[in-house]
C-alpha positions in Angstrom: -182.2 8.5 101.2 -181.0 7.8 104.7 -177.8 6.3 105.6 -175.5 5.6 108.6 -172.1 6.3 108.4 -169.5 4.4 110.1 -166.7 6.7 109.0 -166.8 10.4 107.7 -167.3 10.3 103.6 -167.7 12.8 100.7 -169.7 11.1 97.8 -169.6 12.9 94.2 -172.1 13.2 92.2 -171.6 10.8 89.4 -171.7 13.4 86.7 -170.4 16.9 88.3 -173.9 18.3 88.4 -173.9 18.5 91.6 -172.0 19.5 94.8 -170.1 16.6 96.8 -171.9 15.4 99.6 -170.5 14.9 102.8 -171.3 12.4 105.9 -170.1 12.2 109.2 -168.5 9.2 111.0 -170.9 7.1 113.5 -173.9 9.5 112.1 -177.2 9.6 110.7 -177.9 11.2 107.3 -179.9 12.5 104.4 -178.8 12.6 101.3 -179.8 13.1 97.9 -180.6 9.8 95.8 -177.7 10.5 93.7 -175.7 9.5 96.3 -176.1 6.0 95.7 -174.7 5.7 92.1 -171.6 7.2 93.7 -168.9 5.2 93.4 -167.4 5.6 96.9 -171.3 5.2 98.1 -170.9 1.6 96.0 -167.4 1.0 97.5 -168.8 2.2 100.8 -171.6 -0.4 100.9 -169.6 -3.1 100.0 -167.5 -2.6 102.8 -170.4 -2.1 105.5 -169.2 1.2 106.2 -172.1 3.0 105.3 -175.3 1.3 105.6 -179.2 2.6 104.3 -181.5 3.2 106.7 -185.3 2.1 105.4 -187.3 1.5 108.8 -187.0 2.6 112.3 -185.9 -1.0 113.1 -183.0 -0.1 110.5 -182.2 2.7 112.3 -182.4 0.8 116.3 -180.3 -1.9 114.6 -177.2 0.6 113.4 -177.3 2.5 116.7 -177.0 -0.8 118.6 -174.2 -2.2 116.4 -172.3 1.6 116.1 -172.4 1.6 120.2 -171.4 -2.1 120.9 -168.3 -1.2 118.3 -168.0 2.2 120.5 -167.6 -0.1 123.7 -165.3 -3.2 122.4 -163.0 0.2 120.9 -163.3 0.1 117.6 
């Protein structure tokens, strides 16, 4: 799964199994599918801090909305 971070996270795996995963702020990633029954993923989402990134026109749309928050300083 793909997502776009717009602050730096660490998402656990919902049963331990696995090793946290981490994200950086105003980034692109790719994490494991897991990630999304996280709960800070869910908490995350819900906020519009972290969005997931399906298309290129996804992608286009979260660079142009991280930059014009980049430019009004926030």
């Amino acid at each position: 799964m793909r997502v776009f971070s717009r602050k730096s996270l660490m998402f656990h795996h919902p049963t331990g199994e696995e090793a946290p995963v981490t994200v950086r702020a105003h980034d692109f990633s790719d994490v494991p599918d897991w990630v999304a029954h996280s709960t800070m993923f869910r908490w995350a989402l819900d906020d519009g801090v972290v969005s997931v990134i399906e298309s290129k026109a996804d992608e286009v749309q979260a660079e142009k909305a991280a930059a014009k928050r980049g430019k009004a300083g926030g």
